[in-house]
C-alpha positions as CSV (number, residue, x, y, z in Angstrom):
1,X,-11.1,-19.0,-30.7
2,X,-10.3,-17.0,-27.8
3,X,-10.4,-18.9,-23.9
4,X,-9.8,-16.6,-21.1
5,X,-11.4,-18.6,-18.1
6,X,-11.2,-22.3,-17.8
7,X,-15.2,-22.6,-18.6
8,X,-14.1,-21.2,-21.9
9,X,-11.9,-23.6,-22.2
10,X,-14.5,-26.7,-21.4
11,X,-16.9,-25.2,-23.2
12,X,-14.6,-25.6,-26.4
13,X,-13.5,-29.4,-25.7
14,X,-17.3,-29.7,-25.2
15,X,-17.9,-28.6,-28.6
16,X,-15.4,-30.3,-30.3
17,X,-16.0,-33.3,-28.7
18,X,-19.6,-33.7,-29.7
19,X,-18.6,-32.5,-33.3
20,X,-16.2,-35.6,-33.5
21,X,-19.0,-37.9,-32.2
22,X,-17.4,-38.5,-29.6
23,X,-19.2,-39.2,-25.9
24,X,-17.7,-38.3,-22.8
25,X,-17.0,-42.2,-21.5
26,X,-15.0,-42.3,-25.3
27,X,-13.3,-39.1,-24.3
28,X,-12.2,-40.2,-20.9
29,X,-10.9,-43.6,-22.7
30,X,-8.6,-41.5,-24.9
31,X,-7.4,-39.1,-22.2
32,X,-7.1,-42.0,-19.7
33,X,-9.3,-40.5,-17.5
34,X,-12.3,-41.1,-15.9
35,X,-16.0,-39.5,-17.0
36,X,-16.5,-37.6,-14.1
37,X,-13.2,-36.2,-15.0
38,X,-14.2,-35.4,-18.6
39,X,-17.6,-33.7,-17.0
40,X,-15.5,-31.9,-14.7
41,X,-13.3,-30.2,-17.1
42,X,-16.1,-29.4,-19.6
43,X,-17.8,-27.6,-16.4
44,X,-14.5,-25.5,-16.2
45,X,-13.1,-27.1,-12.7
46,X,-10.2,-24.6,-12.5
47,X,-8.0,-27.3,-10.5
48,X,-7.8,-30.2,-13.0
49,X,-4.2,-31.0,-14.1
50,X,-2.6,-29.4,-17.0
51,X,-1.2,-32.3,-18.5
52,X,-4.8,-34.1,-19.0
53,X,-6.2,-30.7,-20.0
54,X,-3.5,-30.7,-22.8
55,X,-4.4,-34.4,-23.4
56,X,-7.7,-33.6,-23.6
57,X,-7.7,-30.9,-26.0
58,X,-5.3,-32.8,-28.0
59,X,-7.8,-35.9,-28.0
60,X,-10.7,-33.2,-29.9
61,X,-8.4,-31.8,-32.1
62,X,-7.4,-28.6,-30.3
63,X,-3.6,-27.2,-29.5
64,X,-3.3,-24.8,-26.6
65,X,-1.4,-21.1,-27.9
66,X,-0.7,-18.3,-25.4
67,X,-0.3,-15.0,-26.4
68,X,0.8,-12.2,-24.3
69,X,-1.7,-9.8,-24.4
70,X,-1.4,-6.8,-25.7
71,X,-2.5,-4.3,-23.0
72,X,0.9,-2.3,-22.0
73,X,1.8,-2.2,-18.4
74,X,1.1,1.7,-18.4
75,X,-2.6,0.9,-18.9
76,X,-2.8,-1.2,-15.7
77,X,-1.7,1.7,-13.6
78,X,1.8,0.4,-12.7
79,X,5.0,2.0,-13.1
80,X,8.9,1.3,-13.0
81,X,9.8,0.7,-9.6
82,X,13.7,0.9,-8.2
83,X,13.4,-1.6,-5.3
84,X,16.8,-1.2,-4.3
85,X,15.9,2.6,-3.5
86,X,12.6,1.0,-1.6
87,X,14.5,-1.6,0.2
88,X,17.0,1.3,1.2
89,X,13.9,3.6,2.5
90,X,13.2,0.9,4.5
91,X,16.2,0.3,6.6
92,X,17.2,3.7,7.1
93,X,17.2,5.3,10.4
94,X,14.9,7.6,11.4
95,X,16.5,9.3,14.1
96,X,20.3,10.1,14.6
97,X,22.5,9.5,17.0
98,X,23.2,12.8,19.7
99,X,19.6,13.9,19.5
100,X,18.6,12.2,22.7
101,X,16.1,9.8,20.5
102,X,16.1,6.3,20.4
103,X,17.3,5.2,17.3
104,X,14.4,3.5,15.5
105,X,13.7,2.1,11.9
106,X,10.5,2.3,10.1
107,X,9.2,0.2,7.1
108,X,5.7,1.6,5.6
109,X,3.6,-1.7,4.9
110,X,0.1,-1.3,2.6
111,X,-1.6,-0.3,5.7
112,X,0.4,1.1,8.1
113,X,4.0,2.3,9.2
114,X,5.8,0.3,11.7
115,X,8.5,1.8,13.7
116,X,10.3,-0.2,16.0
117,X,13.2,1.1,18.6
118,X,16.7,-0.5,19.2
119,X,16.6,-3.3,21.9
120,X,19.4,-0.4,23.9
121,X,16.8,2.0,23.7
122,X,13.3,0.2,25.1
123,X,12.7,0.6,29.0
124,X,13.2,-2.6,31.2
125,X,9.9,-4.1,32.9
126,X,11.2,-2.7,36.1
127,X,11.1,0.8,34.7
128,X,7.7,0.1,32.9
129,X,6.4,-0.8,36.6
130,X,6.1,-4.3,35.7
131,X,7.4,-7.1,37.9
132,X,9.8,-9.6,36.6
């Protein structure tokens, strides 16, 4: 038996609940639960606690295995990744020093690159024509 959502997996205490003879009032008694607890988790409630899941499939007859599955990491479209060579792009500065630029740093986000110039480097509000 395979469970991959938590429906699947209330849809199995279901089953082996009613194959021990068991009601759901009976079920919450053994689990020290309540009913609507027992009726939540056989509707899947993905929130309920792990513990009284466990408890619960325990109380039917059924142990809980995980497996890793068997889809390799190449499949899901993601490479190695050298995040020390990342986190070094990012804090590298753009431009140098005796070029007449502002020295600035950029950082490229999942939507957009942000640049952002040294405080020495950003015009006071006088020189912007604001007033202070």
């Amino acid at each position: 038996m395979h469970a991959r959502t938590t429906q699947d997996v209330g849809s199995l205490v279901r089953e082996h609940r009613l194959a021990r003879g068991m009601s759901q009032a009976q079920l919450a008694v053994a689990t020290s639960t309540s009913r609507q607890w027992v009726v939540d988790l056989e509707r899947g409630k993905p929130t309920l606690a792990l513990g009284l899941v466990l408890r619960a499939l325990a109380a039917v007859g059924l142990t809980l295995r995980v497996e890793a599955d068997s889809m390799p990491t190449a499949d899901l479209g993601v490479g190695s990744i050298d995040l020390d060579a990342v986190l070094a792009r990012a804090h590298t500065p753009i431009a140098s020093a005796g070029t007449g630029a502002p020295a600035t740093t950029s950082r490229t986000t999942a939507r957009r690159t942000v640049t952002s110039s040294t405080p020495a480097a950003r015009p006071s509000a006088a020189r912007r024509g604001k007033r202070a």
